[in-house]
C-alpha positions, 0 to 999 in steps of 0.5 A: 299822393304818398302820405307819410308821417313821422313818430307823431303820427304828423307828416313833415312840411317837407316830406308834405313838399316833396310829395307835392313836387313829386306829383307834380313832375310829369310821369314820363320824366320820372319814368326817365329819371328812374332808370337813367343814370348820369354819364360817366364823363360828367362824374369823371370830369368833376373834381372828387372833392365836388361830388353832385348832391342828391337835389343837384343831381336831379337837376342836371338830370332834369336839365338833361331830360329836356335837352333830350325831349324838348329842346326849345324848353332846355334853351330857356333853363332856369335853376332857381336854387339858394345861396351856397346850395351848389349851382356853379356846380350844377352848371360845371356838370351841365356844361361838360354835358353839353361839351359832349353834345358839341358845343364849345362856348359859354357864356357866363353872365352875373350883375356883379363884377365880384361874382364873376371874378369868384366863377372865373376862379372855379371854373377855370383855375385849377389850382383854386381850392374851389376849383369845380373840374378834375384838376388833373384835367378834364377829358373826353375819349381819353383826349385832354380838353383844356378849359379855357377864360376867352374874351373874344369868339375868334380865341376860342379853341375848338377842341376846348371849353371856352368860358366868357365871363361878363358882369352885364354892364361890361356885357352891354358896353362891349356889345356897344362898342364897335371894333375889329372881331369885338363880341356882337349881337349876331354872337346871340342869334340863332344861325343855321350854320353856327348851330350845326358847327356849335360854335356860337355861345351857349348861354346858361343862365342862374338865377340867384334867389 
């Protein structure tokens, strides 16, 4: 492990940390990380004024290596990241990263009605101040992709990014609820045919801590 120290001849609490968390990522990840860089349409497709932090960065890029090398571990993602440290953002790069992969529908669940309704804004208003996309618009090979606020599967465009937004007592009450085209449980479980056409949800999930 790296040691270094300040005037004092002291090491930091955080350089002590980032030494420890540096050791204990796995070589072959931070052989990865070295030489690669983030796609060009993740930078492009976020809004100037939102540029990715260095920690946020990483943890796309972390998202991105097990995405890549260990699918069934990416499927289970956790950002585990304070108040106000950006992870909307984190999320609005991970999604433009999976959109290139093929998916087109996700699913964004949160406790509480205000925080939803706050994501919503950012990520699919383009005229909110806060708003995390390019507000001139988002595309793909020179294509527009419109990003769009669906409340059922059977809306979802295609060609878009469709967002479902949910606090988890509307989630649970909507599962609950029997109608015509309605979101259902099969919406969660994995298919052969959904997976190949990527077209059922995609769940990223943040916790706040």
């Amino acid at each position: 492990m790296r040691k270094r120290k300040t005037k004092t001849g002291k090491q930091s609490i955080s350089e002590a940390a980032a030494d420890f968390l540096f050791a204990e990522l796995d070589a072959d990840y931070q052989t990865w990380s070295k030489s690669y860089e983030l796609p060009a349409f993740i930078s492009n497709n976020l809004n100037k004024t939102k540029r990715l932090r260095l920690y946020q960065t990483e943890a796309v890029k972390r998202f991105i290596y097990l995405f890549e090398h260990e699918r069934s571990a990416a499927a289970h993602w956790l950002f585990n990241m304070a108040t106000g440290s950006g992870k909307t953002l984190v999320m609005a790069a991970c999604v433009l990263y999976l959109y290139e992969q093929g998916y087109r529908n996700f699913l964004f669940l949160v406790n509480q009605t205000q925080i939803k309704d706050q994501a919503k804004k950012c990520l699919t208003e383009y005229k909110y101040s806060k708003y995390l996309f390019n507000p001139n618009g988002v595309k793909f090979c020179g294509r527009k992709v419109e990003v769009h606020t669906v409340e059922r599967l059977q809306d979802a465009s295609p060609y878009g990014i469709n967002f479902l937004f949910f606090s988890t007592p509307l989630l649970y009450n909507r599962l609950n609820k029997k109608s015509e085209n309605a979101l259902a449980l099969d919406d969660f479980i994995a298919d052969t045919d959904k997976d190949k056409n990527k077209r059922g949800l995609t769940s990223l999930r943040v916790i706040f801590s």
